[in-house]
C-alpha positions as CSV (number, residue, x, y, z in Angstrom):
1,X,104.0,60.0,186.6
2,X,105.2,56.7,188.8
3,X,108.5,57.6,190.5
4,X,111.4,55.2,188.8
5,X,113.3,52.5,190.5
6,X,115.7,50.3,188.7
7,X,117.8,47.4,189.8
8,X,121.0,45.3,188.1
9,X,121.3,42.3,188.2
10,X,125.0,40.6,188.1
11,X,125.0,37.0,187.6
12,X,127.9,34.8,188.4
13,X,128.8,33.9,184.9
14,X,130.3,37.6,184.8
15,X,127.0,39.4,182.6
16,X,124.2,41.6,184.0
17,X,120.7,42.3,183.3
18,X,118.8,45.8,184.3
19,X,115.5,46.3,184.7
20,X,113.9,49.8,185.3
21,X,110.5,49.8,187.3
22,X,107.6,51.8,188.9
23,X,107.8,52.8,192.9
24,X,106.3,49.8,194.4
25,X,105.8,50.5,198.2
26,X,104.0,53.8,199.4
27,X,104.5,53.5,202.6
28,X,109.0,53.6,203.5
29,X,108.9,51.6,206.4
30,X,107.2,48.5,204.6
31,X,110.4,48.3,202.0
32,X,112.7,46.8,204.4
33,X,109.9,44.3,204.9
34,X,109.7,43.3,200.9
35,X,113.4,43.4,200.9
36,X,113.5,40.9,204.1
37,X,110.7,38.4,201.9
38,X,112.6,38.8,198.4
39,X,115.8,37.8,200.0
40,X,114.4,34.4,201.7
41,X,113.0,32.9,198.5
42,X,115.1,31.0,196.3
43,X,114.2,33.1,193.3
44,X,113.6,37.0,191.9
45,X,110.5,37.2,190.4
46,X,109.6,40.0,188.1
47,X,106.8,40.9,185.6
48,X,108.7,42.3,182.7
49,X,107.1,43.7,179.3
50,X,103.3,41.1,180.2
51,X,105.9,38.3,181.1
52,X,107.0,36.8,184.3
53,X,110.8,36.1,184.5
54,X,112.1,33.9,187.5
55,X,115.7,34.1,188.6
56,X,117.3,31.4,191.0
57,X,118.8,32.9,193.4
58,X,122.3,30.5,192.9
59,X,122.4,31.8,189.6
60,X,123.1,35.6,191.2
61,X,126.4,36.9,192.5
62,X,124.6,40.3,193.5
63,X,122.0,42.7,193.6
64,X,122.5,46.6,192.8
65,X,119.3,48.6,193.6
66,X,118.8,52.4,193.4
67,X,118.1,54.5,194.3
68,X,118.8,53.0,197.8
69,X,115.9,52.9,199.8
70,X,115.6,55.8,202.5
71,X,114.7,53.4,205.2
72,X,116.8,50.3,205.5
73,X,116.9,47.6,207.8
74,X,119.0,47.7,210.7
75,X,121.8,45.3,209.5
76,X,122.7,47.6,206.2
77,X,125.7,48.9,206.8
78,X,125.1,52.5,205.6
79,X,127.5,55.5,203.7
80,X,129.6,52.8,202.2
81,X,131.9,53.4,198.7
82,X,132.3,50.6,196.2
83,X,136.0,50.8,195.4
84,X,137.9,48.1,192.9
């Protein structure tokens, strides 16, 4: 069985959408790569249940993906604690 990823969604109009997914990188080092691409575009694109769903990218306040990635790029600040 495909290890599970998932990722949440929060838009700025206050909801959230959540998507669960398959592992989509074998290799570690090549995730900070896709992250690098994903972030660039002007739009999240995913294939959910045989459909493709675009997101504009102004119409997201933030990402949440998890389980974090065990190789990030260099910039992530790393250990950090979401307080509110």
């Amino acid at each position: 069985m495909a290890e599970k990823r998932g990722l949440t969604i929060h838009f700025r109009d206050g909801t959230k959408s959540s998507f669960t997914y398959p592992k989509q990188v074998e290799v570690e080092s090549a995730i900070a790569t896709r992250m690098e691409k994903v972030l660039d575009k002007n739009s999240v694109t995913l294939e959910v249940d045989g459909s493709l769903l675009v997101i504009p990218i102004s119409s997201i306040k933030y990402i949440q993906v998890y389980p974090a990635p065990a190789k990030l790029p260099d910039v992530v600040i790393k250990g950090a604690q979401l307080s509110t």
